[in-house]
DRENSEDO-72519 format. One record per residue (C-alpha): x, z, y. Coordinates in steps of 0.1 Angstrom, whole numbers, plus 5000, padded with zeros to 4 digits. Each point is the difference from the previous one (the first is absolute). Last residue first. Example, Ala and Ser with C-alpha at 12.3 -4.5 7.8 and 13.67 -1.06 7.14 Angstrom:
513750714989;498650074966;
// end
This chain:
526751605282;497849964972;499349644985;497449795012;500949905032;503149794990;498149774988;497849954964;502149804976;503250055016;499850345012;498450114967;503049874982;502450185018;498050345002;500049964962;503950085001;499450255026;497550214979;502749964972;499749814967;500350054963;499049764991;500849645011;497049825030;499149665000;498649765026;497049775006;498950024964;499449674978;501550074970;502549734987;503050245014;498750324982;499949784964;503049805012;502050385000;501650105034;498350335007;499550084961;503050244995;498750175032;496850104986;497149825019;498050105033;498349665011;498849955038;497449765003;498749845031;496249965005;499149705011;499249894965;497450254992;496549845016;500749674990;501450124961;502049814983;503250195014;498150374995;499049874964;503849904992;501650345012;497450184976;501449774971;502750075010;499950385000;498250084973;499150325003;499650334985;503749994990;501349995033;502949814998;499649765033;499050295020;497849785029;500150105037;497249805011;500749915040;497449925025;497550134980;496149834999;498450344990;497249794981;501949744988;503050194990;497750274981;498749714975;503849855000;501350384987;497150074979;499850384998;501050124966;501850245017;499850035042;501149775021;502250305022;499449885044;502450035022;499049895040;503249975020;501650135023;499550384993;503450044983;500649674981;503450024983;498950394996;496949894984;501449734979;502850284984;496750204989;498549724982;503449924984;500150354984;496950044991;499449634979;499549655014;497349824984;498549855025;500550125034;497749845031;501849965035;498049985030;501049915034;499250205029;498449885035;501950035032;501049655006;496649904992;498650215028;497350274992;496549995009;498450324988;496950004975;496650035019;498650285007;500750045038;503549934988;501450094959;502350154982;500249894963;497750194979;501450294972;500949884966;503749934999;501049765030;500850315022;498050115023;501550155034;501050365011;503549974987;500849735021;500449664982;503349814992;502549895020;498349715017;496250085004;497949914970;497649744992;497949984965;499749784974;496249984987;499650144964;497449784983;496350094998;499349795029;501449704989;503549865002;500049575011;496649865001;502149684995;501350104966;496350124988;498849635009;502249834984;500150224970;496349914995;500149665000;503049934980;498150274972;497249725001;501949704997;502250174974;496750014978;499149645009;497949775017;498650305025;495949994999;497349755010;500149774970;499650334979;496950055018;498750385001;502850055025;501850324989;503649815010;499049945027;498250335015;503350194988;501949745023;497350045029;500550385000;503950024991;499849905037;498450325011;503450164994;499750304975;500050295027;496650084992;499749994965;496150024988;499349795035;502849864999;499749814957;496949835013;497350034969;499249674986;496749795006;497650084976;498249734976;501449954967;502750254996;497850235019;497049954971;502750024975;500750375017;496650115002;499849924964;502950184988;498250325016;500950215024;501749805026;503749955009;500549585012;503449985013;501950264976;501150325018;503950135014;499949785030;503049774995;500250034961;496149914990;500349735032;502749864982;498350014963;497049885013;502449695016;501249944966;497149944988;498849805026;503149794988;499850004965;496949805004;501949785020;502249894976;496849924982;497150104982;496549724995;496550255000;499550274981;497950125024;502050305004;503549834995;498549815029;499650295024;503450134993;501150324982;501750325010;497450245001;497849844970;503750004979;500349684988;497949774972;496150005000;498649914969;498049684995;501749824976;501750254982;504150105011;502949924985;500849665019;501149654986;496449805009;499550015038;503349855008;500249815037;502950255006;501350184969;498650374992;501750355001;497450274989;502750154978;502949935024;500650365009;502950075017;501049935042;503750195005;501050155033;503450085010;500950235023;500650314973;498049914972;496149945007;497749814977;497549835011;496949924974;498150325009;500049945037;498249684994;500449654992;497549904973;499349575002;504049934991;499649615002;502349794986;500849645010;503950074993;500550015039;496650225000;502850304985;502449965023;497550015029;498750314981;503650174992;501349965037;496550135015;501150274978;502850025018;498449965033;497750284992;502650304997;501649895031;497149945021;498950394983;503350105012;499849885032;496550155006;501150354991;498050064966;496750114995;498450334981;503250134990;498850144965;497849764994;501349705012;502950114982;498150034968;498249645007;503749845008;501350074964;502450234993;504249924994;502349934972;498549664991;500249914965;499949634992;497149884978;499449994962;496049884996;497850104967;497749904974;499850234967;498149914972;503449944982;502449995028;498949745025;501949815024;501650085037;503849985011;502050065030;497549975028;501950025034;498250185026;499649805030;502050115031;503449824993;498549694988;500249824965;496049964987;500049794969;499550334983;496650025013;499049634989;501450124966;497750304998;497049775013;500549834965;500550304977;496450155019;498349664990;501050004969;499150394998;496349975017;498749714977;497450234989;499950375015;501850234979;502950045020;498150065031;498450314984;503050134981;501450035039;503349855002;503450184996;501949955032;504050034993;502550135031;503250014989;503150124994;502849854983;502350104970;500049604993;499450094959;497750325005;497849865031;498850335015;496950085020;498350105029;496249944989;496949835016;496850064989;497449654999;497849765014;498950155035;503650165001;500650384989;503950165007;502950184995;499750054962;503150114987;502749954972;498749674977;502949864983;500349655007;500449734970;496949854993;498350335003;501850334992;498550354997;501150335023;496849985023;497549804987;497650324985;499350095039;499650344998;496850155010;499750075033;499650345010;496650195008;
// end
């Protein structure tokens, strides 16, 4: 049977002209919306009739509204404005062009482990920012991240409480705040909250992202208070195998039942785990590189595309370093450019497409390139910002950089402040691009 429609849609409230309803919160329906004087969008929460009404709810709501706002970080939602219209509380927020992380979770299953390192040091960003200001967020879960592009963004204040405070929250005495999959053993006891409280959640959250399952799944909300409480955590190997075993005793940290016992701080935490996954160096469900004889293979021998590399009394084939392949990732370039790298190349070198929508630092840390070949006007992409993430990056910065630009834009300061290893005018020849390979790879990696 369909929904009825929602009788919001198309009225105005303080202001913003109510378009869509994207979304339900555990206090309210969220709506894309309009603000008719600044012609901005919006995201505005309209709280539940039954929180509204409860006594001393809407002071107290107004006043965690401004502790919310307060928040300035580029991975917190910014709160624009929150009151009541008539009988009517609600919350203006940022809009985020994007899903949250609980319908990618869903749909994916898990991410690639740098990505969800990625995904949770920014929010671990947002928290630590966050418990700078003595506020403690209390609900972090997949719901309350919001995903645009690469950047993450941590939402949801509502159950935000200030360190040491047991007084200025919008719950009942009594009630258990958080998400039951999510939340720590304290919250459940209703015991003192602190940075650290944010921390185990945080680490659920990981875990949730690394291996594709919350920590503690059992059938019943009991069951999983009880593990909360009492069970030791899951070891993120043995659901993931070729997760480092490392991640093991940082996960186990940072789920300790004792706050005193756990990572200090949310960055703390993610520091940990990236650490170890950057000296584990490419895991097993990466693509190995792979050996080839000079000149190219023989037509009787694997290529790099999908079969098995060749391989000794079972085992993969020793090949010298001398004789082994770079490999060159394309971003962005289009048909025509692809085609002129493959002749530049011949069978010398490993060419790989990044696919679209493909995460161009995400599939630079797992194929570990030694040159990214990077379309500075590809319109899909954002090219320095991209170029920035692969120099920030420990994993990435090794790789050199070869950036394809229009030839009116080879010698502007915007092209000359980025931070690739050499550039590259369109239109260009196979032996123009043979040039720069031969400097940034050897002479060995162009065709003869």
């Amino acid at each position: 049977m369909a929904e009825p429609a929602d009788p919001r849609l198309g009225t105005e409230i303080a202001g913003y002209r109510i378009e869509e309803r994207i979304g339900r919160g555990g206090m309210g329906v969220v709506y894309r919306a309009q603000h008719m004087n600044l012609q901005r969008r919006a995201a505005i929460k309209i709280i539940a009739p039954e929180f509204a009404d409860t006594k001393g709810f809407r002071s107290r709501f107004i006043r965690e509204a401004r502790i919310a706002a307060a928040l300035q970080h580029p991975n917190i939602v910014t709160v624009y404005d929150a009151g009541q219209a008539g009988e009517t509380l609600y919350i203006a927020m940022q809009f985020i062009r994007g899903s949250d992380l609980g319908a990618i979770l869903r749909e994916e299953g898990r991410l690639r482990p740098y990505r969800a390192i990625d995904v949770c040091r920014q929010i671990a960003s947002a928290l630590d920012a966050a418990h700078g200001m003595a506020l403690i967020h209390r609900d972090v879960k997949p719901g309350n991240v919001l995903i645009e592009g690469r950047r993450a963004y941590l939402t949801d204040f509502g159950l935000t409480k200030r360190a040491g405070d047991d007084k200025t929250n919008l719950t009942k005495a009594g009630e258990l705040v958080g998400t039951i999959h999510y939340v720590a053993p304290e919250q459940i006891e209703g015991g003192h909250v602190d940075a650290r409280t944010d921390v185990y959640s945080l680490a659920c959250l990981l875990f949730h992202c690394l291996v594709g399952d919350i920590p503690f799944s059992r059938d019943t909300d009991v069951a999983v208070i009880y593990a909360h409480l009492s069970e030791a955590p899951p070891r993120p190997s043995e659901l993931r195998p070729e997760l480092p075993l490392g991640l093991d005793a940082v996960i186990a940290k940072a789920l300790d039942k004792s706050p005193d016992r756990r990572f200090a701080s949310c960055s703390d935490l993610m520091s940990a785990a990236r650490v170890v996954l950057d000296a584990a160096g490419p895991l097993r469900d990466t693509v190995p590189g792979r050996g080839v004889p000079m000149g190219g293979d023989a037509p009787d021998v694997a290529t790099a595309t999908g079969r098995k590399v060749p391989t000794r009394d079972g085992e993969p084939a020793s090949v010298p370093v001398s004789e082994k392949r770079a490999r060159v990732l394309l971003a962005g370039l289009d048909a025509s450019a692809r085609a002129i790298v493959q002749v530049a190349v011949g069978a010398r070198c490993e060419v790989e497409l990044i696919g679209e929508g493909e995460d161009v630092v995400e599939a630079s840390r797992d194929r570990h390139p030694d040159l990214i070949v990077l379309d500075w006007n590809a319109t899909a992409l954002a090219a320095r910002d991209i170029l920035d993430a692969l120099r920030a990056d420990a994993v990435t910065r090794e790789s050199k950089v070869l950036l394809v630009v229009r030839d009116k834009q080879a010698r502007s300061r915007e092209v000359a402040r980025a931070s690739a290893d050499e550039t590259l005018a369109t239109p260009f020849s196979p032996l123009q691009l043979q040039v720069k390979l031969r400097k940034l790879l050897g002479a060995d990696a162009v065709a003869i």
